[in-house]
C-alpha positions as CSV (number, residue, x, y, z in Angstrom):
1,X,206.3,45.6,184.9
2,X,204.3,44.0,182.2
3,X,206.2,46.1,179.5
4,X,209.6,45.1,181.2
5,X,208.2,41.3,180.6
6,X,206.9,41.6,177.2
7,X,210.5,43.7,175.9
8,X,212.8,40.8,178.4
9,X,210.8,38.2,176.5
10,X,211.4,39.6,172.9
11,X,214.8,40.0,173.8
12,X,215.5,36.4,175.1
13,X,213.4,35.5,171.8
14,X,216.5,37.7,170.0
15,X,219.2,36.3,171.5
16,X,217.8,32.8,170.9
17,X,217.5,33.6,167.6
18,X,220.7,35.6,166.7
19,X,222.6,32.4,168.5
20,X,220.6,30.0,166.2
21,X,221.5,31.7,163.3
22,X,224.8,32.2,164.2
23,X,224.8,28.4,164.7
24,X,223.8,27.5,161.5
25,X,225.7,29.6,159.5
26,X,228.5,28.0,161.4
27,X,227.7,25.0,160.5
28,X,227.0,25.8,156.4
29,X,230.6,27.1,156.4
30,X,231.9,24.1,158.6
31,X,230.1,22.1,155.6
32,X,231.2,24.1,152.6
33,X,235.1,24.1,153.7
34,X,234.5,19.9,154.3
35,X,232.9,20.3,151.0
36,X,236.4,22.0,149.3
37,X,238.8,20.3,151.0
38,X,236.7,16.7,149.5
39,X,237.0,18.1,146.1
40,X,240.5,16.8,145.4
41,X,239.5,13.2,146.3
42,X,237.2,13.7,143.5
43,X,239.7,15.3,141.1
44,X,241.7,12.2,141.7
45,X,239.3,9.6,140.8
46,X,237.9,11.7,137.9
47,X,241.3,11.3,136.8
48,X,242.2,8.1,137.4
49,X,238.8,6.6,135.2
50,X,240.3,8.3,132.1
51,X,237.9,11.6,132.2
52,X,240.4,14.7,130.6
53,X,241.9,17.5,133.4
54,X,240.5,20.1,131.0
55,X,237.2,18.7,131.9
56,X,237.8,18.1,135.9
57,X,239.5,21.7,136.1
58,X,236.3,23.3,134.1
59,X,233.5,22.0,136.6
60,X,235.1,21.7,140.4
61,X,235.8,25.9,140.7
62,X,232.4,26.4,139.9
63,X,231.1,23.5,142.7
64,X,229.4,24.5,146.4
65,X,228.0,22.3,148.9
66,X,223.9,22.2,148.3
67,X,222.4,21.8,152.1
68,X,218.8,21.3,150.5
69,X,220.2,18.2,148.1
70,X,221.3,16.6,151.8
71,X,218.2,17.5,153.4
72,X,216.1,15.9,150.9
73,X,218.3,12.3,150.9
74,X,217.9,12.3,155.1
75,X,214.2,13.0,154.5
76,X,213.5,9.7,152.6
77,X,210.9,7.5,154.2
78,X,212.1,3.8,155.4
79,X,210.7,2.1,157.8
80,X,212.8,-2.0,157.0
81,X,211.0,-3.1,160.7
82,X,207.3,-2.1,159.3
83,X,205.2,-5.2,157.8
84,X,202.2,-3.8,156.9
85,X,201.7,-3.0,153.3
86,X,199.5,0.2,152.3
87,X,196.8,-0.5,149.7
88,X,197.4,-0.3,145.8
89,X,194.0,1.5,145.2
90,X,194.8,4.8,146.2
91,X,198.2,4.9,144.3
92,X,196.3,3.5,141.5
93,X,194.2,6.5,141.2
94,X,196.8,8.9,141.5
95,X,199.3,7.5,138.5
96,X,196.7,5.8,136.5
97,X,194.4,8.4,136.5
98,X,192.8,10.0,133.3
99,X,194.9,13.1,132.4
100,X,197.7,10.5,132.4
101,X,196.3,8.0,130.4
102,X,195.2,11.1,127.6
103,X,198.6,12.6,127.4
104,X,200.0,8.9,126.9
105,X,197.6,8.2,124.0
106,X,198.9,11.0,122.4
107,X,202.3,10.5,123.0
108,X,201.7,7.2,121.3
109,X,199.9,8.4,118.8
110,X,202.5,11.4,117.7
111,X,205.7,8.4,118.4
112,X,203.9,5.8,116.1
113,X,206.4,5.2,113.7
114,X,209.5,5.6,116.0
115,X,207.6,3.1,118.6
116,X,207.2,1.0,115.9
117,X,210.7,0.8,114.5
118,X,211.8,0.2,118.3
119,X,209.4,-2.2,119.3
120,X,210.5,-4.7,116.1
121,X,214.3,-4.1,116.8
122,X,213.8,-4.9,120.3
123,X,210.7,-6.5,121.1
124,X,209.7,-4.0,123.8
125,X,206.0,-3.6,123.5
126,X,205.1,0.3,122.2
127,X,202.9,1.4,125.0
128,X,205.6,-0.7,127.8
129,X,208.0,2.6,126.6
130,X,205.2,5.2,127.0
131,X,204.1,4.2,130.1
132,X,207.5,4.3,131.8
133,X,208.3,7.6,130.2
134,X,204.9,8.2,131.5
135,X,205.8,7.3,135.4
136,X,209.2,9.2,135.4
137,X,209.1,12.6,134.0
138,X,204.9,13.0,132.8
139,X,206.0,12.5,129.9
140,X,208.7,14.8,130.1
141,X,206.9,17.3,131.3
142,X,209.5,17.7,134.5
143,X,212.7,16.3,134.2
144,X,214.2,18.1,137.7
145,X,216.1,21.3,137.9
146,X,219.2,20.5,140.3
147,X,222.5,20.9,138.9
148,X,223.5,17.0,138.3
149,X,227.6,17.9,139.1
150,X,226.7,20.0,142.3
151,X,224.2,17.5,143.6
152,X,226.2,14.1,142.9
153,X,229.4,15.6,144.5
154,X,227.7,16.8,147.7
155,X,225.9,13.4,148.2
156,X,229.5,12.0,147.3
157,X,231.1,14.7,150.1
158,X,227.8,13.7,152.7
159,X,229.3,10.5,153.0
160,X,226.7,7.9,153.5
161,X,226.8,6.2,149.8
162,X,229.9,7.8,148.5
163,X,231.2,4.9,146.4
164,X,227.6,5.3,144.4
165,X,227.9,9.2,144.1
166,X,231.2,9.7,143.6
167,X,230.8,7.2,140.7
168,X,228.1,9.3,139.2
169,X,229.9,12.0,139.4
170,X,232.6,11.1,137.4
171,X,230.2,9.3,135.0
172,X,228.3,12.8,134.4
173,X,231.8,14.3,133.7
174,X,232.3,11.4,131.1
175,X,228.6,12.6,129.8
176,X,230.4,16.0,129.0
177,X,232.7,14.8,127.1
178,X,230.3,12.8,125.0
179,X,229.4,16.5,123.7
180,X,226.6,17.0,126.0
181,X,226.8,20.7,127.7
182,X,226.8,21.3,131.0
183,X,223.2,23.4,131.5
184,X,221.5,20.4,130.0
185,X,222.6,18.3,132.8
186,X,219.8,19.0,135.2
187,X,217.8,16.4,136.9
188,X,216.5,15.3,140.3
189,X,218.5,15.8,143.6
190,X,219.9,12.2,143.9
191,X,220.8,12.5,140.1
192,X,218.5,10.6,137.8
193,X,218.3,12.6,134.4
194,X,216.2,13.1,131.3
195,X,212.8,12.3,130.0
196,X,213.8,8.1,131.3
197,X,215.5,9.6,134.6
198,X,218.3,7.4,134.1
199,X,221.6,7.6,136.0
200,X,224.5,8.8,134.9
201,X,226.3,5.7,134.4
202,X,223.2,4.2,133.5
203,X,223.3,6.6,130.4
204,X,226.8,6.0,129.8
205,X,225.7,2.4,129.3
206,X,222.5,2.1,128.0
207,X,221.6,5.7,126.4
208,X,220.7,4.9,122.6
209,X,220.9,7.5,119.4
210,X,216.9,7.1,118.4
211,X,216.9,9.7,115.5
212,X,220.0,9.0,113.5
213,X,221.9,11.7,114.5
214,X,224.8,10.3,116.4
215,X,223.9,10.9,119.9
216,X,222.1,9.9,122.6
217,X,220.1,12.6,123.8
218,X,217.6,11.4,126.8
219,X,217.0,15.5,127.6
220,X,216.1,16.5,124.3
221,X,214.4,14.0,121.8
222,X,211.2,11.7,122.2
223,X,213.2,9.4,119.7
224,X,215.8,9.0,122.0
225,X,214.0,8.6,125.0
226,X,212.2,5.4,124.0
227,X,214.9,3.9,122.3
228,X,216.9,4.3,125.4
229,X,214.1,2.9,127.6
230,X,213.5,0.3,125.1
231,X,217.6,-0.8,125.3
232,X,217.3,-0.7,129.1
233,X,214.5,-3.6,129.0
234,X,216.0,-5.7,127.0
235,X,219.1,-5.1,129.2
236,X,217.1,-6.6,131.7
237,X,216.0,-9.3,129.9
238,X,212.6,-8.6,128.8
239,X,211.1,-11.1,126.9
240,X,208.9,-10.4,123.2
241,X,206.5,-13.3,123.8
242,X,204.7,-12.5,127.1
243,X,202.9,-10.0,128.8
244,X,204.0,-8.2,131.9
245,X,201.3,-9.6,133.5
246,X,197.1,-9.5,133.5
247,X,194.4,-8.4,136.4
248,X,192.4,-11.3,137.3
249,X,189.2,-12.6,139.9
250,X,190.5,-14.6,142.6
251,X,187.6,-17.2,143.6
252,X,186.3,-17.2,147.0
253,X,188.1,-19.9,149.2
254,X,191.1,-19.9,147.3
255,X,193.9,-21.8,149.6
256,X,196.6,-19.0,149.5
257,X,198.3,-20.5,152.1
258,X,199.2,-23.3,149.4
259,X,200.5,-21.0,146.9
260,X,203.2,-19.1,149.5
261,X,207.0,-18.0,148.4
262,X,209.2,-19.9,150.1
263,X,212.1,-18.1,147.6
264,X,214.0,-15.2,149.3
265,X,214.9,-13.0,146.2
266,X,218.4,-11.0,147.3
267,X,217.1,-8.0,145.2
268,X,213.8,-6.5,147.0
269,X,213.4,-9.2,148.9
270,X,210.3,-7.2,150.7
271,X,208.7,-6.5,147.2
272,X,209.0,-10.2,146.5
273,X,207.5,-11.3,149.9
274,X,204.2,-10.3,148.7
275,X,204.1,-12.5,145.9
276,X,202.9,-16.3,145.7
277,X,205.2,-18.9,143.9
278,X,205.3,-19.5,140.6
279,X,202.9,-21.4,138.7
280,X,202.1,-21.9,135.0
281,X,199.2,-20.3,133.2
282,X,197.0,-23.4,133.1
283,X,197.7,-24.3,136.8
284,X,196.4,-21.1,138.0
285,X,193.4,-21.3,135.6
286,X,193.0,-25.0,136.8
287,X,192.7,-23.0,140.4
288,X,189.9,-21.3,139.7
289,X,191.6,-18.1,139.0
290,X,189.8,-15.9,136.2
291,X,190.9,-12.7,133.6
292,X,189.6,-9.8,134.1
293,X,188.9,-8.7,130.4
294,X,191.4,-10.5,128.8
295,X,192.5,-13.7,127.3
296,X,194.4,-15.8,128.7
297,X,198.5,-15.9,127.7
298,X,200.0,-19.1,126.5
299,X,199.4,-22.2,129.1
300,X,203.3,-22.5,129.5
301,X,204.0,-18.9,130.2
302,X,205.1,-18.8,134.5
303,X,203.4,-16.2,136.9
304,X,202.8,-15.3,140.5
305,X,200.3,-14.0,142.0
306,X,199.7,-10.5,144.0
307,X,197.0,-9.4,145.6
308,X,198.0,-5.5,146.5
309,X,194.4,-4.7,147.9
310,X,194.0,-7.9,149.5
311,X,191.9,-11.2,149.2
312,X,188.0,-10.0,147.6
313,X,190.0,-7.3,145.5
314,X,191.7,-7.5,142.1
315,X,194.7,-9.8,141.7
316,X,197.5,-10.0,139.2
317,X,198.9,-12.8,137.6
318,X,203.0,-11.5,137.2
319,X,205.5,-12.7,134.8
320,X,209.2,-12.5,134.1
321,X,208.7,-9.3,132.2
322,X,206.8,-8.3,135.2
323,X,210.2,-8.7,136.9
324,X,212.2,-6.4,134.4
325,X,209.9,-3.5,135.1
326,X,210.7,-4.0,139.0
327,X,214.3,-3.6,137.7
328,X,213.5,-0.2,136.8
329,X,211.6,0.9,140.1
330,X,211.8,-1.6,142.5
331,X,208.5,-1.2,143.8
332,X,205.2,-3.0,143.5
333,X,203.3,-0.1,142.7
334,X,205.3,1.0,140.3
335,X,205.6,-1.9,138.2
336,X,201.8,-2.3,138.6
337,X,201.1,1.0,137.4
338,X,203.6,1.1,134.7
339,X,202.0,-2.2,133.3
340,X,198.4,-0.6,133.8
341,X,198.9,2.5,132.3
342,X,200.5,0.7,129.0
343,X,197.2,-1.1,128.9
344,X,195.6,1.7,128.9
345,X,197.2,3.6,126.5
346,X,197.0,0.7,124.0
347,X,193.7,0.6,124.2
């Protein structure tokens, strides 16, 4: 009796398993004939933005439906009811930590003359363009391995931010054309690419020829790479005179409850909650408010205030520039990071 238990139980175990399997390998070919039968909706607006049917007809053959790019997109965290806020401190440590700060200084240091050259065109502070090149790819030490054109047209196909996707698509098409090959256009599963990690059509607009050679090539040259990021700042509006922002002391007593938001910014308006109004330079000195080794910046320059870690822990005093590196990332911690780790590479 016990071995008629032990064979009924491997068998329902079988069964159960055979019907999964035969379940979701229903379902893959379910997705991958949705898949096809979207293709020629994308044909049709490839076509209709002005990319060549040469080009179309070369890469939609070759396209499958990628089940692990739409895993990873419905595996995003986002939790819009949450209020609490995790502390800075931790995230600090991992993306400000040592080995990143070395390999920056000698990125810097082997870029010199290129940083340089950028930073007086453009005004975009030398270490500002490490640091974010720094952030996204480790200094391009992993750029991403998914297949841009198979990735972009199965979150396109998925459904749930097609008007974005399918845009990228085409706009990665429109990168082939610019004479850059199709094995080169790797990058993450939602489609940022190269050492900056830009978009597609973020390339298309802002990708700069750093090296002379009449092309912008964000996969392949350092040059490149940091003009590019450079051109994206000052698309943003980044601006020569200030500083992205400085640590600083926060006295004890300090009336925060005077210094609140009452803005509501319509981009991030969660990452923007978190900081205080604005305030000149000399009014938040006049507060009580001290550097934390560093001068102050010109009286008239504007900043908020942040306190990631909360009241007793390191604040930051954030400017406008501040601002354009959220346009990058737009998340506190990023931005923080990115503005700490160019400190430190400076140094």
């Amino acid at each position: 009796m016990k071995v008629f238990n032990i064979t009924a139980r491997f068998l329902r175990l079988a069964v159960a398993s055979l019907v999964g399997c035969t379940v979701a390998g229903a379902a893959a070919a379910q997705d991958e004939t949705g898949f096809q039968a979207y293709l020629p909706e994308l044909r049709a607006q490839a076509l209709r933005e002005g990319v060549r049917p040469s080009t179309i007809d070369a890469v939609l053959p070759t396209l499958t439906y990628s089940a692990r790019v739409v895993e990873l997109d419905r595996a995003q965290p986002g939790n819009p009811q949450s209020t609490t806020s995790p502390p800075f401190a931790p995230y600090k440590a991992r993306h400000v930590d040592a080995a990143r700060i070395s390999r920056g200084r000698s990125a810097y240091a082997a870029n010199r003359s290129k940083l340089a050259q950028v930073e007086a065109e453009t005004g975009v502070p030398e270490s500002i363009m490490v640091a974010i090149w720094g952030h996204e790819t480790n200094y391009g030490s992993y750029t991403g391995n998914f297949d841009l054109l198979r990735s972009l047209a199965t979150l396109a196909y998925e459904g749930r931010r097609r008007s974005l996707f399918a845009g990228e698509f085409v706009a990665t098409l429109k990168i082939m054309e610019r004479g850059i090959p199709r094995e080169t256009l790797k990058g993450s599963w939602a489609g940022a690419t190269g050492n900056p990690q830009f978009l597609p059509s973020m390339y298309l607009r802002l990708g700069k020829d750093g090296d002379g050679d009449g092309r912008a090539d964000i996969w392949n040259s350092q040059a490149d790479t940091l003009a590019s990021i450079a051109n994206y700042f000052v698309n943003a509006g980044w601006r020569p005179t200030q500083p992205w922002g400085l640590a600083v002391s926060v006295p004890s007593g300090f009336d925060r409850s005077g210094q609140r938001n009452r803005l509501v910014s319509p981009r991030c308006p969660r990452v923007f909650e978190r900081h205080s109004g604005w305030r000149t330079m000399a009014e938040w000195r006049a507060l009580g408010i001290v550097p934390q080794g560093r001068a102050w910046p010109a009286d008239d320059v504007l900043a908020t205030l942040m306190e990631p870690d909360g009241p007793g822990q390191t604040g930051y005093l954030l400017t406008g520039n501040y601002r354009v590196i959220l346009d990058y990332n737009c998340s506190n911690f990023y931005a923080l990071s990115v503005g700490l780790l160019a400190d430190a590479v400076e140094q």
